[in-house]
C-alpha positions as CSV (number, residue, x, y, z in Angstrom):
1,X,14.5,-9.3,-15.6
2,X,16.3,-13.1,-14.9
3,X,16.4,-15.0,-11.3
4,X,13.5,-16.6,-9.9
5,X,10.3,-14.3,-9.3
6,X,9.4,-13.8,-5.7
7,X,5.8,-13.6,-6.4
8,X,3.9,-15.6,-9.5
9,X,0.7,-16.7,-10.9
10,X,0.3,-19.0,-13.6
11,X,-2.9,-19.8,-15.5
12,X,-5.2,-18.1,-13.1
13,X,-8.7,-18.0,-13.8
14,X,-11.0,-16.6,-11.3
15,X,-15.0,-16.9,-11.5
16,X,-17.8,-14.9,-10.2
17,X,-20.6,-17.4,-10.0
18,X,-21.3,-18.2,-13.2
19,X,-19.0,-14.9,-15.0
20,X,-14.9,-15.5,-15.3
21,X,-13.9,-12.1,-14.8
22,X,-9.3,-13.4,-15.0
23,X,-8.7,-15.5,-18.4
24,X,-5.6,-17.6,-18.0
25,X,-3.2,-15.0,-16.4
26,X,0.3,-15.1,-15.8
27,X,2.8,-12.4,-14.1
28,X,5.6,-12.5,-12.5
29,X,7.3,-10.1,-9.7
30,X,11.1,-9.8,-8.7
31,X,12.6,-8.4,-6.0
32,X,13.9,-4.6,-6.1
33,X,11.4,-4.0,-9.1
34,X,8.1,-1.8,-9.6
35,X,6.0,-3.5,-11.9
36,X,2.8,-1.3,-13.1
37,X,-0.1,-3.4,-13.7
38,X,-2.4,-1.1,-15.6
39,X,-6.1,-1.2,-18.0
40,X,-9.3,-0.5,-18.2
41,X,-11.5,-0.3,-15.2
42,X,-13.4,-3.8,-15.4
43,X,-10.1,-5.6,-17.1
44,X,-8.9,-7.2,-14.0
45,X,-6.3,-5.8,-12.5
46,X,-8.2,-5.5,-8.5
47,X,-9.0,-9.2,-8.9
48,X,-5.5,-9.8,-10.2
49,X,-4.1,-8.4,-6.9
50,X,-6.3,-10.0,-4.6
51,X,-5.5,-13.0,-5.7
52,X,-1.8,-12.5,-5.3
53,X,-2.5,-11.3,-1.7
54,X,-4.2,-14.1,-0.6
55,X,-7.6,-11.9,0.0
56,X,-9.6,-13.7,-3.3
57,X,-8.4,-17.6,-4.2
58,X,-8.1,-18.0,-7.6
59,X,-10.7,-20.3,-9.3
60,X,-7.6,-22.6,-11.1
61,X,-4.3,-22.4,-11.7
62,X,-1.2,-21.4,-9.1
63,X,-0.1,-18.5,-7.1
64,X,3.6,-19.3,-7.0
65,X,6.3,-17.9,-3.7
66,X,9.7,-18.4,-4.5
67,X,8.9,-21.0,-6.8
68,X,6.5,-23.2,-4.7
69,X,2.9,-23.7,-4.9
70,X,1.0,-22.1,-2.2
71,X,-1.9,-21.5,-1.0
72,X,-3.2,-18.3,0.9
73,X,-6.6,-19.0,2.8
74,X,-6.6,-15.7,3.5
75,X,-5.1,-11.9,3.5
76,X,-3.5,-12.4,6.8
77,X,-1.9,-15.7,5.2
78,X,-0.4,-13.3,2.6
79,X,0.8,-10.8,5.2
80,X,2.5,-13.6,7.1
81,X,4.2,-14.8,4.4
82,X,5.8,-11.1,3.1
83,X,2.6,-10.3,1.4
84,X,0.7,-6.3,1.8
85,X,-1.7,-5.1,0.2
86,X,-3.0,-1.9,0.0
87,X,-6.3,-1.4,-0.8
88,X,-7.9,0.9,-3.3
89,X,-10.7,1.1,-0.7
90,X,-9.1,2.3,2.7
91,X,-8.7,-0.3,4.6
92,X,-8.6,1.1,8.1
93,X,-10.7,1.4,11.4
94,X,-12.3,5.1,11.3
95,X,-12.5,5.2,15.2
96,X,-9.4,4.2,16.2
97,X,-6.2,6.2,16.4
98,X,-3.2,5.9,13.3
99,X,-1.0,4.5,16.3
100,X,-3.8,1.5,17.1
101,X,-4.6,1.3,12.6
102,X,-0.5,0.8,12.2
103,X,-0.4,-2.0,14.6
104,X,-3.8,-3.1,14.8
105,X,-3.7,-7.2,15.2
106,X,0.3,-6.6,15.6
107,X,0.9,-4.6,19.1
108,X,4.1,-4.4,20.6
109,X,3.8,-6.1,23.6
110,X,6.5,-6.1,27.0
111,X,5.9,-8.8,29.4
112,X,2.7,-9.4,28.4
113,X,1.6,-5.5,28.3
114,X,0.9,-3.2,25.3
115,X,4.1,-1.1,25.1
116,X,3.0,2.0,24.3
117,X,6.1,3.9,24.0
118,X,7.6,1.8,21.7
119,X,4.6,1.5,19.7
120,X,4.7,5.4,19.3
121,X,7.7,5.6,18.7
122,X,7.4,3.4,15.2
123,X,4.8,4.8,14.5
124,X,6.5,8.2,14.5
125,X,9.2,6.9,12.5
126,X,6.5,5.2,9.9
127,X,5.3,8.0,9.6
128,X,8.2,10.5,8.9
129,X,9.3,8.1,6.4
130,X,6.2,9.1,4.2
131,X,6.8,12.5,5.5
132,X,3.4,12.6,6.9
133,X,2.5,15.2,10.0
134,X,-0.6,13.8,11.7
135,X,-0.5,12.9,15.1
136,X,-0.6,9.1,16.0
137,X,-3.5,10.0,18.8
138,X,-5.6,11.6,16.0
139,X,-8.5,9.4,15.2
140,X,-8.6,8.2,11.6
141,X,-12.1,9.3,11.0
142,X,-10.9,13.1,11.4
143,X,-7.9,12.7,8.7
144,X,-8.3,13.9,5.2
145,X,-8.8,11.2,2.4
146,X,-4.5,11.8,1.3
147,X,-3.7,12.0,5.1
148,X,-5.5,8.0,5.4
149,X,-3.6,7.1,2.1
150,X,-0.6,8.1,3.6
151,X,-1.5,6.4,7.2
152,X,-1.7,2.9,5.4
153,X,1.8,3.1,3.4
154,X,3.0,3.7,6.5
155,X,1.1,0.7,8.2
156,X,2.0,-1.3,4.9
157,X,5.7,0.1,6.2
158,X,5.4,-1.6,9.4
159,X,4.8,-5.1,7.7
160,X,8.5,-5.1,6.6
161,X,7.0,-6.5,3.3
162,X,8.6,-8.5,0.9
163,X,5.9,-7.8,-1.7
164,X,4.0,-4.8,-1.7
165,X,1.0,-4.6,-3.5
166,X,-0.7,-1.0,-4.2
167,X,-3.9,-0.5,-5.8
168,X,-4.3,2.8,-7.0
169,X,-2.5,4.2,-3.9
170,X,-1.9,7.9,-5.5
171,X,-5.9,8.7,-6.9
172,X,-6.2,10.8,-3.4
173,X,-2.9,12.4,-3.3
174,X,-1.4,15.9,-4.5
175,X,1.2,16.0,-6.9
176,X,3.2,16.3,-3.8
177,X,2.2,13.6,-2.1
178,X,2.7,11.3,-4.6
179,X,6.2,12.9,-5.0
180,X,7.0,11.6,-1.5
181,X,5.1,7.9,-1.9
182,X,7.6,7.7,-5.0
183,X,10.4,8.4,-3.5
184,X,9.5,5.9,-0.9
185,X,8.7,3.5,-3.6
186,X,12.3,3.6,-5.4
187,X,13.5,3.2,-2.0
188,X,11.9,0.3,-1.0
189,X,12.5,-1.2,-4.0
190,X,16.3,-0.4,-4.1
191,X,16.1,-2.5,-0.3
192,X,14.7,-5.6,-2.4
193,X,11.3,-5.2,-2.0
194,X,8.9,-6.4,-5.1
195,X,6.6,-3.8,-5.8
196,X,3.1,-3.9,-8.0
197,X,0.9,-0.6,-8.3
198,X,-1.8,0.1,-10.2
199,X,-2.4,3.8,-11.6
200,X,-4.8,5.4,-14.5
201,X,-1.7,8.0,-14.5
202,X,0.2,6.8,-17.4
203,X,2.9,9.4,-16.7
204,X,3.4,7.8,-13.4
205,X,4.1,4.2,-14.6
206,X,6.7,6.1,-17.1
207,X,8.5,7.9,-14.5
208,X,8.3,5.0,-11.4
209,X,7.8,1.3,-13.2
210,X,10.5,-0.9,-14.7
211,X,8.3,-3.0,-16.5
212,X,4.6,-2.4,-17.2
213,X,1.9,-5.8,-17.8
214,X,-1.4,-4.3,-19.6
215,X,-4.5,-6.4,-18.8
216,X,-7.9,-6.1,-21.4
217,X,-11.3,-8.1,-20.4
218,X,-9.5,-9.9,-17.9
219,X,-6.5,-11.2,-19.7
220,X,-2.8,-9.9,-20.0
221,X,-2.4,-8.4,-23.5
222,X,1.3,-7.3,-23.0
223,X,4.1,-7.5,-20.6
224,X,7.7,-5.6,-21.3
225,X,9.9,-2.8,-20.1
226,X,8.2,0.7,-19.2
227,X,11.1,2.3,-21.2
228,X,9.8,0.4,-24.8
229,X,6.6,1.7,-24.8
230,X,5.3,5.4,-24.6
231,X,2.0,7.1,-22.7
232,X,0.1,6.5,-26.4
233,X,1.2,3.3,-26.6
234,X,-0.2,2.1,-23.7
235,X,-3.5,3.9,-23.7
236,X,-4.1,2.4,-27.4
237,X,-3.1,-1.3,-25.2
238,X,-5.5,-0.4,-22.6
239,X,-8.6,0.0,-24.8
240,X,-7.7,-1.7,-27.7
241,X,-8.6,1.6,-29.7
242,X,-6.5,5.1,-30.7
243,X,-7.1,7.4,-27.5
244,X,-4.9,10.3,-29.0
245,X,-7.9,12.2,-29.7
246,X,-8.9,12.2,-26.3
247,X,-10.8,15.6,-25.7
248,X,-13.5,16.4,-27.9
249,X,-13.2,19.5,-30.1
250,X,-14.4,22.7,-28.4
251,X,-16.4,24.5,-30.7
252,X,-16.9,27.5,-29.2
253,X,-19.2,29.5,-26.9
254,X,-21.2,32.4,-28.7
255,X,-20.7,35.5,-27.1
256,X,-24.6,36.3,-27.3
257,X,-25.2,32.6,-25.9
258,X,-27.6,33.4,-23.2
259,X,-26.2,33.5,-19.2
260,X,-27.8,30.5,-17.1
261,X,-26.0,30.5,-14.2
262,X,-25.0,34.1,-12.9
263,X,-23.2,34.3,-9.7
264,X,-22.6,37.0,-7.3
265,X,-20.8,37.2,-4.0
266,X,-21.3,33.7,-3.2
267,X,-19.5,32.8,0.5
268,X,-19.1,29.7,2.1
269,X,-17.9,30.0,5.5
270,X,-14.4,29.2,6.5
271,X,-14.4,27.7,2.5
272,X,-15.0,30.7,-0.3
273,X,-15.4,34.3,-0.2
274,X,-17.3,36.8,-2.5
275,X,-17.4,34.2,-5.4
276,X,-18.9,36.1,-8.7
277,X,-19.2,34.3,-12.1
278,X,-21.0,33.6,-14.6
279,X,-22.1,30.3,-17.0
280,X,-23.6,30.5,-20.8
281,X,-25.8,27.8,-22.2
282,X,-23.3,25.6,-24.1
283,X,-20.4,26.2,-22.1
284,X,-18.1,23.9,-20.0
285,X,-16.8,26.4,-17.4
286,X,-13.2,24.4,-15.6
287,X,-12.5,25.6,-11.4
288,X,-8.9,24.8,-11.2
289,X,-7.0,25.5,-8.0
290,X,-4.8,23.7,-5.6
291,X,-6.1,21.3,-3.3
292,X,-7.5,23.5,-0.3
293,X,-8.2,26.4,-2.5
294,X,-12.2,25.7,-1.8
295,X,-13.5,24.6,-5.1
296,X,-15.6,21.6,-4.4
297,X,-16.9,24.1,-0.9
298,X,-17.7,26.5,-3.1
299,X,-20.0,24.4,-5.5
300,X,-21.3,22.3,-2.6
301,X,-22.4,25.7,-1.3
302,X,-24.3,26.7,-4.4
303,X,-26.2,23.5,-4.6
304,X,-27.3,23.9,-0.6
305,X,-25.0,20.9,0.2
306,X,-23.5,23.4,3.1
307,X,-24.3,26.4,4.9
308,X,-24.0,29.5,2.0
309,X,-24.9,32.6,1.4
310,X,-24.8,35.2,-1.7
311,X,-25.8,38.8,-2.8
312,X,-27.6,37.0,-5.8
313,X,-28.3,33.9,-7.7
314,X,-29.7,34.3,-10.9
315,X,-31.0,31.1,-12.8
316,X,-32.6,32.3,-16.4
317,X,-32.5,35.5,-15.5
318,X,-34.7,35.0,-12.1
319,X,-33.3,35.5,-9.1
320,X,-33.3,32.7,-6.9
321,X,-32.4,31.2,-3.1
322,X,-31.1,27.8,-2.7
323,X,-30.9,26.3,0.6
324,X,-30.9,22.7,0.0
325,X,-30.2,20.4,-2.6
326,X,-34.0,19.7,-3.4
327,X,-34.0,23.3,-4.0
328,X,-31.1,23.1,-6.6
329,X,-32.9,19.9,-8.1
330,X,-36.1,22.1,-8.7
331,X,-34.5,25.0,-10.7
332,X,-32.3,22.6,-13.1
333,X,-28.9,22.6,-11.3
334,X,-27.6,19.4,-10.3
335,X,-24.0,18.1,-8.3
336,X,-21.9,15.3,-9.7
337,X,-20.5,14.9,-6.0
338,X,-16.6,14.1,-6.4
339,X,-16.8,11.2,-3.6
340,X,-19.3,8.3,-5.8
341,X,-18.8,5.7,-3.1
342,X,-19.6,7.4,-0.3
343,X,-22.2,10.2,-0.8
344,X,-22.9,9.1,-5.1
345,X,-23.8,5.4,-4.7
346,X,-25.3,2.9,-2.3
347,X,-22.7,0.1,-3.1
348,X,-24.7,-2.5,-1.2
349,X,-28.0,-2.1,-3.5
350,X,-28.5,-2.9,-7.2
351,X,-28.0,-0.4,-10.3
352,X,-31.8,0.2,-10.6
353,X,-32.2,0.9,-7.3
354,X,-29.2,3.7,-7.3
355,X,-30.3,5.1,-10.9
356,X,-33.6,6.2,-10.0
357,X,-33.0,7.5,-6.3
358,X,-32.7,11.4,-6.7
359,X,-35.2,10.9,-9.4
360,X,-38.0,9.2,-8.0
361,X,-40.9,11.0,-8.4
362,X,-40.6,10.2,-12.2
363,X,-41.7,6.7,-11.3
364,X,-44.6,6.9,-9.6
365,X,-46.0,8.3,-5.9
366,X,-46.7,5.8,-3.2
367,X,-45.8,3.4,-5.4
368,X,-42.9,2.8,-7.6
369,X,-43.6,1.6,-11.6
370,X,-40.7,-1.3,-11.3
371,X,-41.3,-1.6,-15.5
372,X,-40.4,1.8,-16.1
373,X,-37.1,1.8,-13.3
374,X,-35.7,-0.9,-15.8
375,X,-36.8,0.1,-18.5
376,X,-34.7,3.2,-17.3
377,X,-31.8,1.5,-16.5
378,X,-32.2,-0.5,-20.3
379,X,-31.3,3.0,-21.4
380,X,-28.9,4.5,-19.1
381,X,-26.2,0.9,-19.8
382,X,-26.9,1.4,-23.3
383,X,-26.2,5.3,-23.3
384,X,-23.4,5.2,-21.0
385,X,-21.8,1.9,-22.0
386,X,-22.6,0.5,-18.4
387,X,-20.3,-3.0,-18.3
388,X,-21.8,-5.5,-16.1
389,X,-22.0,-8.8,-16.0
390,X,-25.4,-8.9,-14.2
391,X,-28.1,-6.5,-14.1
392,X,-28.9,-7.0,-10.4
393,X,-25.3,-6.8,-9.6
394,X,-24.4,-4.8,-6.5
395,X,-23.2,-2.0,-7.5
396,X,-19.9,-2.3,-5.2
397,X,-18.9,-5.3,-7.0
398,X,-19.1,-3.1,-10.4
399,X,-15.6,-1.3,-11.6
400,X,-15.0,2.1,-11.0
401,X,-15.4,3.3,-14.4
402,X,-18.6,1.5,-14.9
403,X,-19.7,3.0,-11.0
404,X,-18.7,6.8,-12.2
405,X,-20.7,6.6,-15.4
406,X,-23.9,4.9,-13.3
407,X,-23.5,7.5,-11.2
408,X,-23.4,10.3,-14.2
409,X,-26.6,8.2,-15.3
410,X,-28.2,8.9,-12.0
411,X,-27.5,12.6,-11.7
412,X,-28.9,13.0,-15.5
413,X,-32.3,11.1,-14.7
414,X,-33.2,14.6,-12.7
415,X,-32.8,16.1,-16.3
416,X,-30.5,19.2,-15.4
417,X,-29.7,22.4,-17.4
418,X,-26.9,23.3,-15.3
419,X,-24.4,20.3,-14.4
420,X,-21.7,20.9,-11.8
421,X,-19.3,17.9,-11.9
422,X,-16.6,17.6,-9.2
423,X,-13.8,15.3,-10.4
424,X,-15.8,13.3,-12.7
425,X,-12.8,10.9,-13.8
426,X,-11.3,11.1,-10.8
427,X,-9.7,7.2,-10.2
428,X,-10.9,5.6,-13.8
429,X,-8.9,4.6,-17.0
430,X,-8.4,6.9,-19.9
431,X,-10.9,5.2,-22.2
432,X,-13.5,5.9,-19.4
433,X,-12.3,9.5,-19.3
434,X,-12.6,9.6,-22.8
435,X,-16.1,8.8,-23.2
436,X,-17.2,10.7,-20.3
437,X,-15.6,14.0,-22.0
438,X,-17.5,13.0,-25.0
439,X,-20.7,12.8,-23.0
440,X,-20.2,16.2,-21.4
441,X,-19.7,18.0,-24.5
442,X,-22.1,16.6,-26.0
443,X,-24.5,17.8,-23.5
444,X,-23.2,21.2,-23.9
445,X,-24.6,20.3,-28.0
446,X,-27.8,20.0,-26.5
447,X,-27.9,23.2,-24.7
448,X,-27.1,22.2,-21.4
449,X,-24.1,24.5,-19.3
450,X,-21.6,22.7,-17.1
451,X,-19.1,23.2,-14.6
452,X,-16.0,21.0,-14.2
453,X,-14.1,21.1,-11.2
454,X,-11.0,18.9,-11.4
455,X,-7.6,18.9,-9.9
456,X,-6.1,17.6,-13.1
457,X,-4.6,20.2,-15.2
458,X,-4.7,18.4,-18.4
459,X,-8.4,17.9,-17.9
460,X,-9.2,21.2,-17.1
461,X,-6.8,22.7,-20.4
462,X,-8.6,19.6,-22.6
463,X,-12.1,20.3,-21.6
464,X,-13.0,23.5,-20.0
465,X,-14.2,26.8,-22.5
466,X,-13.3,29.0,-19.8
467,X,-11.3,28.5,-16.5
468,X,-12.1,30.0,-13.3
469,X,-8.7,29.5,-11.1
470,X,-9.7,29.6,-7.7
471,X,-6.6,30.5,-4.1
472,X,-7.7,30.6,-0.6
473,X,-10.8,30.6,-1.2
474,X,-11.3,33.0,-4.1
475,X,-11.5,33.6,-7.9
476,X,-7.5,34.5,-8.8
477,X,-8.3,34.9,-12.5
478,X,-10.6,34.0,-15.7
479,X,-9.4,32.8,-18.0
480,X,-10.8,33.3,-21.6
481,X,-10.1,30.4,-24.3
482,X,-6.9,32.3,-25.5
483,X,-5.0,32.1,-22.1
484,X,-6.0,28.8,-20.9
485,X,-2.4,27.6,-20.4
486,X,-0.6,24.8,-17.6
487,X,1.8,28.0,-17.0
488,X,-1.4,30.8,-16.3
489,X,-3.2,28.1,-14.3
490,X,-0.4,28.0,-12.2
491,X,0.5,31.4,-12.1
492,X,-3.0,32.2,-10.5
493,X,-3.0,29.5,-8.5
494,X,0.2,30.1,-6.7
495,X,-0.6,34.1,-6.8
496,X,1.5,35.2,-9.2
497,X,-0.7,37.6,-11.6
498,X,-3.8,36.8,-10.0
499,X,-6.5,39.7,-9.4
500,X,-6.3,41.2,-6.1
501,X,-9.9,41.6,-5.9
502,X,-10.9,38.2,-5.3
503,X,-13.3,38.4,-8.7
504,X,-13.8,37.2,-12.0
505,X,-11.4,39.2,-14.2
C-alpha cells in the first residue's frame, strides 16, 4: 500500500502497572483498506485498538493522524477526530431505545429541540443499510445479542467515520449476518474509509482483508498482503506452533460402552419438543442446528436452568427429576453456559474467587479454607494453561481465551460425569480451541461423556462422535460417525432428509 496512512502508531508500548502487555508496536492504516489485526487471545490486539481509538493512551511512543502526532485524551477525542470504535463488549445503554443508543450524546436538534423525525428517519436508514429489522422504539435490552451487534455498526454508521475500528464484531452473528456486515465493510471501504477488524475466523480475514498484521505476546510478528499467506499460515503465526492437527483423533465409542445420559421426550416450552437421545461414557455427542433451532433451550432445560419437562431422565440407569441446576450438580451433570461473561464469570472479582464458586462446599462450611482455594487455583492455571499476569487479577481484565478456559476450570471443580458445553470456543483464537478440544477428549479418556453444542460446523464435524441435528425445536437426524458430513448437517438442518418424527433416527 503507498500514500500516507491515515491512522499510525509507532513504537507503542503500553503498561499495566508494573506488566507491558504492547512491545514496541507499529501499524499503519490507509484509507479504502481492511486491515485484519489478528492472534492469540492475550497477544494484544484489544489493547492495540484502544489505543488507536483514543480509549487507552499508550505508555510511549506515538499515535500518528495524517502524519501528525496526536494525542487522544479520550474515546470521544477519537470519535471527534474520524475515529469509531466498536467494541468487542457492547457498548450500548440496555434501557434506552436503538433510536436514543444511535444518537446518544449526538441528537439532532431544530431550534433548540430534539427533532425526532429526523432522528428516526436516520436511524431507519442506518439501519436498512445493515439490513437490520428491529424497530428504533425497541429497547436495547429486549434485542438479541446479533440484533445489538448489528445496532452499533449502524450507530458506528452514523459517525461518518474515517477509521473504523471493529473488535471482533462478527463472534455473535450468523453466517448471514456477517454476509451483510461484509458487504457493508467492502462498501465502506470502497467510499475511503480505513477499516481494522479483528476475527478468530481465519476464513474471514481471507475473504474480507487486504492486508493482515499478526500480533504474538504483545508484539507484531508479521505484516503483508492477505493474498501471500494462507488460513495454515497464519494459525502457525498466531501461536508460534503447527495447528494443522487441530482436532484430536477420535478413537471411537464402543458399542457396549455403557448409556449415562438417556433422554426421553424432553420439552422445553416455546424452545424444544419431545427430545429423545441418548449419551455413552466416552463419547462427545455434537447438537448442530441453525441459530433458533433450540439447542442451547434444550440443554438449559435438562440442567433445570428453565422451565422443562420429560417422560424420563435416566442417569446410570436411575431414573431421575431435575428441576434446578443444584439438582443437575448433585447427579454429575454439569452446563458450560455459552454466555462466560455474563451468567459464567464475575468479571469484577479475582480467579480464586470465580474458580471455586459452584464448588464451594469442597472448601469448607461456614468458613472457607483460603489455602486450599489457591492451592486450587495453583492447579487449575497449570492444567489449563491459565495466562495471567497476576494472580489476583480481575478476571475482566483477563483475555478471552484465558477467561473461557477459567471458566472450564470452574465447571470441572464440581467434578462432572456428564459435561454439556455450549459454544465452548465461541470468540477465542485457534490455539485456545485447540487445547480446549484436547481437554475435552481427553476427558472423554477418563470416562467422562460430553455434549457439544456449537454453531460452528467445522467444530462440530472435528470433534463430535455422533451428531444430533436439531430444526424448530426438534431432533431432524442422528448422525452416526460414517455420515457426519458439512452437506448431511445441512440437509437436516434445513429439512431436507430429516426424520419426520421429530426423534433420534
Amino acid at each position: 500500500m503507498t500514500g500516507q496512512p491515515v491512522l499510525s502508531m509507532r513504537d507503542v508500548h503500553k503498561n499495566f502497572g508494573p506488566i507491558e502487555v504492547l512491545h514496541g508496536v507499529d501499524l499503519d492504516l490507509h484509507a479504502g483498506e481492511v486491515l485484519a489485526l489478528i492472534g492469540e487471545n492475550g497477544a494484544g490486539k484489544s489493547t492495540t485498538m484502544k489505543c488507536l481509538a483514543g480509549y487507552q493512551p499508550p505508555s510511549s511512543g506515538r499515535i500518528l493522524l495524517d502524519g501528525a502526532e496526536v494525542t487522544f485524551g479520550s474515546l470521544h477525542d477519537g470519535e471527534e477526530a474520524g475515529i469509531v470504535l466498536i467494541h468487542q463488549e457492547f457498548n450500548l445503554a440496555e434501557q434506552l431505545t436503538v433510536e436514543q443508543n444511535i444518537f446518544l450524546g449526538r441528537e439532532v436538534l431544530k431550534r433548540g429541540l430534539l427533532d425526532k423525525a429526523e432522528m428516526r428517519r436516520r436511524s431507519r436508514d442506518y439501519l436498512a443499510r445493515v439490513k437490520c429489522t428491529v424497530d428504533p422504539d425497541t429497547p436495547v435490552s429486549r434485542l438479541s445479542n446479533s440484533d445489538k451487534q448489528m445496532v452499533e455498526i449502524a450507530k458506528a454508521l452514523s459517525r461518518d467515520a474515517r477509521v473504523l475500528i471493529m473488535d471482533e464484531p462478527t463472534a455473535v452473528l450468523t453466517n448471514a449476518e456477517a454476509s451483510i456486515l461484509f458487504d457493508q465493510v467492502r462498501a465502506l471501504r470502497d467510499a475511503g474509509t480505513a477499516i481494522l477488524f479483528t476475527s478468530h475466523k481465519l476464513g474471514e480475514v481471507k475473504d474480507i482483508a487486504d492486508r493482515v498484521t499478526i500480533m504474538r505476546d504483545g508484539a507484531v510478528v508479521h505484516s503483508g498482503p492477505t493474498s501471500e499467506m494462507t488460513e495454515d499460515d497464519m494459525a502457525t503465526a498466531m501461536v508460534g506452533r503447527d495447528v494443522s492437527d487441530l482436532y484430536p483423533a477420535k478413537p471411537g465409542v464402543p458399542p457396549d460402552a455403557p448409556v449415562l445420559l438417556k433422554v426421553e421426550g424432553l420439552d422445553v416450552p416455546g424452545f424444544a419438543s419431545d427430545l429423545s437421545f441418548e449419551l455413552r461414557q466416552g463419547e462427545i455427542l455434537g447438537f448442530a442446528g441453525l441459530i433458533g433451532s433450540g439447542r442451547t433451550e434444550a440443554m438449559e432445560g435438562l440442567c433445570g436452568l428453565r422451565p422443562a419437562q420429560a417422560d424420563r431422565i435416566e442417569i446410570d440407569g436411575q431414573a431421575i427429576a431435575i428441576r434446578s441446576p443444584s439438582d443437575a450438580l448433585d447427579r454429575g451433570l454439569c452446563y458450560l453456559t455459552e454466555d462466560r461473561k455474563i451468567r459464567g464469570l464475575l468479571l469484577d472479582k479475582g480467579m480464586r474467587v470465580n474458580l471455586t464458586l459452584q464448588a464451594l462446599e469442597k472448601f469448607g462450611g461456614m468458613l472457607i479454607d483460603r489455602q486450599a482455594e489457591e492451592a486450587a487455583l495453583t492447579r487449575a492455571i497449570d492444567e489449563f494453561d491459565i495466562r495471567a499476569g497476576r494472580r489476583d487479577v480481575r478476571v475482566g481484565n483477563l483475555s478471552g481465551g484465558n477467561q473461557q478456559k477459567l471458566l472450564l476450570a470452574k465447571v470441572m471443580q464440581s467434578e462432572p460425569r456428564i459435561l454439556i458445553a455450549d459454544e465452548p470456543t465461541r470468540g477465542i483464537d485457534i490455539g485456545t480451541k485447540q487445547q480446549i478440544y484436547a481437554y475435552l477428549r481427553k476427558l472423554t479418556h477418563e470416562g467422562l461423556a460430553i455434549i457439544v453444542v456449537s454453531s460452528e460446523m467445522q467444530e462440530i464435524i472435528g470433534l463430535a462422535d455422533r451428531v444430533a441435528v436439531m430444526r424448530r425445536g426438534r431432533i431432524a437426524g442422528m448422525l452416526d460417525a460414517g455420515q457426519i458430513t458439512e452437506d448431511t448437517i445441512v440437509r437436516h438442518a434445513m429439512g431436507v432428509g430429516a426424520d419426520t418424527s421429530g426423534r433420534a433416527a
